[in-house]
GUMI-268326 format. One record per residue (C-alpha): x, y, z. Coordinates in steps of 0.001 Angstrom, whole numbers, padded with zeros to 6 digits, always signed. Layout:
BEGIN
XYZ
...
# end
This chain:
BEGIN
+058530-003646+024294
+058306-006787+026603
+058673-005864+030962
+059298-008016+033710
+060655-006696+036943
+059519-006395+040639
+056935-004882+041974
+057793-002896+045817
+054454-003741+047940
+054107-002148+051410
+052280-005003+052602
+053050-004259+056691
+053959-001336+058907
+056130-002050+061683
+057307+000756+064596
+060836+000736+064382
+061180+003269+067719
+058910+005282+069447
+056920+007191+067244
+058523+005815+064427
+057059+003734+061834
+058805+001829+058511
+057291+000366+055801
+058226-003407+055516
+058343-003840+051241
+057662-007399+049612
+058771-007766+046324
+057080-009644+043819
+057989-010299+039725
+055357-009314+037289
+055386-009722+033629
+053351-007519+030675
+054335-004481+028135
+055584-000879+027980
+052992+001340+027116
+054823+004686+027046
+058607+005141+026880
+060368+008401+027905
+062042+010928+030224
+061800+014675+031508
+063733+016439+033810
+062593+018855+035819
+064717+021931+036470
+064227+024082+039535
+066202+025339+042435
+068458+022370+042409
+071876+022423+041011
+071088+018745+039616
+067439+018576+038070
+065380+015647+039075
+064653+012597+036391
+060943+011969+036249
+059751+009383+033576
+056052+009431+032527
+056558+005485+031594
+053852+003476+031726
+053775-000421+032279
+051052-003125+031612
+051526-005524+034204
+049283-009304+034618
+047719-008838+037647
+047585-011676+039850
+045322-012079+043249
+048341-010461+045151
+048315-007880+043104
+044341-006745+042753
+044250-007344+046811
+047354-004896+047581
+046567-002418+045157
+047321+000413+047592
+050109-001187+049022
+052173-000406+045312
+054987+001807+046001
+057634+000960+042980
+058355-000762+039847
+062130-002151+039021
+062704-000765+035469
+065951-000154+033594
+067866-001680+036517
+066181+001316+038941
+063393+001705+041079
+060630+004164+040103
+057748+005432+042267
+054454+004049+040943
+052506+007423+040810
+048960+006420+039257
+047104+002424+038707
+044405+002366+036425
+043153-001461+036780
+041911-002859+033276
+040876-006210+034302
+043243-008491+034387
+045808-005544+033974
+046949-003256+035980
+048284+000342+033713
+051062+001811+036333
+052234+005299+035601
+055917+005551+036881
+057473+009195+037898
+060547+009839+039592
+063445+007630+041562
+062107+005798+044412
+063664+007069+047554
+061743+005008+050167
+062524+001715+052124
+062957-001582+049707
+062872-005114+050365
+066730-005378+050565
+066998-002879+053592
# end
């Protein structure tokens, strides 16, 4: 299966008030393959279970991408965004490992 979606990047930290800092995210559109597709839910204490996938994406790594490798928060897939939890880089590829719903600050807001 083909992927293309957006990449989150926290490329700059801003303090938003005293004591208080935000991530400011910079999206960027990235093209490659679906590795691994899937879901698992995690039941707990919760009365709804969290979603986790254990997706993985091949994504064409461009200069942005190799320099801000640290800065990778997300990945828009399936019309959601996931947190990025593990990069293996396989020159010129970058192997993200997705887990569950991204929670954080986005480039919309």
């Amino acid at each position: 299966m083909r992927y293309c979606g957006k990449l989150g990047f926290a490329d700059e930290v801003e303090e938003t008030a005293p004591s208080v800092f935000t991530e400011k995210m910079t999206e960027r559109t990235y093209y490659g393959d679906v590795l691994e597709f899937g879901r698992q839910m995690q039941v707990g204490d919760k009365v709804n279970p969290d979603i986790t996938v254990g997706n993985q994406l091949s994504v064409l790594a461009d200069p942005f991408a190799n320099d801000h490798l640290y800065d990778l928060r997300y990945a828009v897939f399936m019309g959601q965004k996931w947190q990025v939890t593990g990069v293996k880089v396989q020159y010129p590829r970058l192997i993200l490992t997705l887990g569950g719903l991204w929670n954080g600050s986005t480039a919309e807001g």
